[in-house]
Structure formats: structure tokens, C-alpha cells
C-alpha atoms as one frame of an Amber mdcrd trajectory, in Angstrom:
protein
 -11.819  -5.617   7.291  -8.169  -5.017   7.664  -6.129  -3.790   4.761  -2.522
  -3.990   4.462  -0.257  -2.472   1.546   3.231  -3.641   1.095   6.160  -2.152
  -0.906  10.169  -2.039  -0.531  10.744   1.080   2.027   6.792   1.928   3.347
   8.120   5.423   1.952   6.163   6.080  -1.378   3.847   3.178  -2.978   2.466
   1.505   0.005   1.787   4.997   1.913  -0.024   6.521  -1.339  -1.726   3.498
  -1.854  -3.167   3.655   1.835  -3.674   6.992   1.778  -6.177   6.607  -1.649
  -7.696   3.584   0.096  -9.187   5.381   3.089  -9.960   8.821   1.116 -11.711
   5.620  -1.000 -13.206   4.528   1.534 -14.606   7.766   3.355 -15.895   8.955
  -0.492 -18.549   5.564  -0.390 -19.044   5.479   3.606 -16.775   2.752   4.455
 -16.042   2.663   7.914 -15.603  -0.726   8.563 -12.031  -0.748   6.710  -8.703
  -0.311   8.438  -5.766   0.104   6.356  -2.032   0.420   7.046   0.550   0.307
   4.974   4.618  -1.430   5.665   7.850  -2.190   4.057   9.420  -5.469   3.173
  12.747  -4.054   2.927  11.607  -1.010   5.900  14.207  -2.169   8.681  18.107
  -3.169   6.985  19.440  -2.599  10.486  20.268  -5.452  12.346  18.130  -7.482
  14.391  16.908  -5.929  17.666  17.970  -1.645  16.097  15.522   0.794  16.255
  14.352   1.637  13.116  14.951   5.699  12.712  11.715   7.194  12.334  11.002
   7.715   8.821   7.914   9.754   7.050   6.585   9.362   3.343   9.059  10.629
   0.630   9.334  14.485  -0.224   7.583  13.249  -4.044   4.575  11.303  -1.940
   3.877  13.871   0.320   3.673  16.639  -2.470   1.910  14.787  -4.890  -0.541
  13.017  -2.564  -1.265  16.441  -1.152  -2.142  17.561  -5.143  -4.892  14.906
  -4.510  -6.199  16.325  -1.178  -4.765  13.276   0.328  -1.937  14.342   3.607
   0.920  11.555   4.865   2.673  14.548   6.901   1.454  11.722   9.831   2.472
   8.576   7.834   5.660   6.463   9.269   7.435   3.997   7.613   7.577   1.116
   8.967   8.862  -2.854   8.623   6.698  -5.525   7.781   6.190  -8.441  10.647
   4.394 -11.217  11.098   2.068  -9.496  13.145   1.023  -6.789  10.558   0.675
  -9.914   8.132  -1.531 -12.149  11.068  -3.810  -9.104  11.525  -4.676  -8.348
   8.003  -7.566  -9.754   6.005  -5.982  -8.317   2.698  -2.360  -8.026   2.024
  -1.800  -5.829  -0.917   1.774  -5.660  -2.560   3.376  -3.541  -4.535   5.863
  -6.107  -6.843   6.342  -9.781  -6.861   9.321  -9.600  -4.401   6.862  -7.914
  -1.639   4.451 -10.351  -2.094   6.860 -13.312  -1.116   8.106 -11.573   1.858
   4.645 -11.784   2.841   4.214 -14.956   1.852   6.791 -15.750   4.140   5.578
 -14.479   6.969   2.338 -16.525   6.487   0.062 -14.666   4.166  -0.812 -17.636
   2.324  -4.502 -17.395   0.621  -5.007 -13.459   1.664  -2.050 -11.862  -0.392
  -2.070 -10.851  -3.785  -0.082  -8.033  -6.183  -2.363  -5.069  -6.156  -2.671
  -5.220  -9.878  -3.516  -8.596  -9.820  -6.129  -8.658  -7.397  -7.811  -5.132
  -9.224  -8.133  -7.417 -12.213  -9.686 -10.396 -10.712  -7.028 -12.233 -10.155
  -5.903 -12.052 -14.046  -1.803 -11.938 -13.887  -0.827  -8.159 -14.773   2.670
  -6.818 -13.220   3.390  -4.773 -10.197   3.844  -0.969  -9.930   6.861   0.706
 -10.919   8.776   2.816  -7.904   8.674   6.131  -8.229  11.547   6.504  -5.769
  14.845   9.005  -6.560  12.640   9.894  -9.463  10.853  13.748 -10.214   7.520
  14.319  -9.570   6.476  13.436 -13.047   7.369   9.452 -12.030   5.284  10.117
  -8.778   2.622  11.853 -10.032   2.413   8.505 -13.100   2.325   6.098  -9.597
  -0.076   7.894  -7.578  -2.776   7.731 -10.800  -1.845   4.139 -11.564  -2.254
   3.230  -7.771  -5.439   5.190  -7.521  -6.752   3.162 -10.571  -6.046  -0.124
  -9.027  -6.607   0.626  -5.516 -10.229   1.937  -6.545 -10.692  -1.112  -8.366
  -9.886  -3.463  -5.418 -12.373  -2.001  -3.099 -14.819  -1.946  -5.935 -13.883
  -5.677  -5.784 -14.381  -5.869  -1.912 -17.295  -4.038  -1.841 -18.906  -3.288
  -5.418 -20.301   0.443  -5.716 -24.048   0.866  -4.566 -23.398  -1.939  -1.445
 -23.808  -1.186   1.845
């Protein structure tokens, strides 16, 4: 199964929420799960620019690290068509990410994060921590590692092989 998290930048949400999903994932033996993470809003360069290379914010790296988890590899990067065609799961961040990917044909496989946690019961997106202190990170990266351990329990319920 293929795993795809979506937020605005691919430089805080998305990245922590990847980075919990495979330390997730490794804690109940799942290695049948590949997860990425992109951004909706990764490339505003025109058409055809390189996107600079971009890591995970200062306030994701720290506080993921506080969890054990490291993005010092993680690179931000736009969400395409492709990403959205390869993944079983598309997992956004806010209701303007998900129609983005809805655009780009994820249609029946892309939900908010929140939502899909709760079954499918209509809850609101996460809040960006961006530009804020690590307190506002630190509140993301526990709210994403609630929900994100929630949708895999939902994927694959604890005690399944």
C-alpha cells in the first residue's frame, strides 16, 4: 500500500505526518507500506522552474527529532498527478489540499486525515504550525500522531498481520 500525505508547502504537516506513519508502521511490522509526503502549494514558480531544494522546517525537524523521528533527509516537494496516480491513500492536511488532489484525479482514495481517522465522520483539518514557536509545532506533531495512528489502525487494525 502506498501512502501519500498532502499539505500547503511539504515543509511541516505532511513531512511529520509521514515521518509518524513509517515510525507507525516499523513499531507493528508493517513493511508493506510506502509513504511519501508533497505539497499542493510546493512549486509557485512558473511552469517548467526548478523547484529550489527545500528540507522540513527548522520547528519539524526539532520537534520530530523530540519524538525519535529524523526529516534531516526529507525534501519538499510539489504534488503531481503522478504522486496522486501512484497512491492508494491520499491523506490531506485541510480541505483546500484535498481538492488539489481531487483535481488531479484522486477521486474515491482521498480523504482529510481527520476525517478518514474518524471513519469517515466530518471533523476539520489540522492547523499549520508554520512561522509559529515550537509550542504550535509541538500541539501539530501530537494531534497528527493521534490521527495518523488512528488511520493505520483503520488500514490495518492492531493484532493483524
Amino acid at each position: 500500500m502506498r501512502i501519500l500525505f498532502v499539505c500547503t508547502g511539504n515543509t511541516c504537516r505532511s513531512p511529520m505526518a509521514a515521518g509518524i506513519a513509517r515510525a507507525v508502521a516499523a513499531e507493528r511490522g508493517l513493511t508493506d507500506v510506502a509513504i511519501d509526503s508533497a505539497g499542493a502549494g510546493a512549486n509557485p514558480f512558473p511552469p517548467g522552474t526548478p523547484m529550489p531544494v527545500i528540507g522540513a522546517s527548522d520547528g519539524a525537524l526539532l520537534v520530530a527529532l523530540e519524538h525519535g523521528i529524523d526529516l534531516g533527509a526529507h525534501r519538499a516537494q510539489p504534488l503531481t498527478r503522478e504522486l496522486v496516480d501512484a497512491a492508494d491513500l491520499v491523506l490531506a492536511m485541510g480541505d483546500r489540499h484535498l481538492g488539489r488532489v481531487l483535481e488531479l484525479g484522486g477521486a474515491g482514495k482521498a480523504f482529510l486525515l481527520t476525517d478518514f481517522a474518524s471513519h469517515g465522520e466530518r471533523t476539520r483539518g489540522v492547523a499549520d504550525p508554520f512561522g509559529g514557536d515550537l509550542a504550535a509545532y509541538r500541539e501539530t506533531f501530537e494531534e497528527l500522531d493521534g490521527e495518523v495512528r488512528r488511520a493505520l489502525a483503520r488500514l490495518v487494525p492492531s493484532g493483524a498481520p
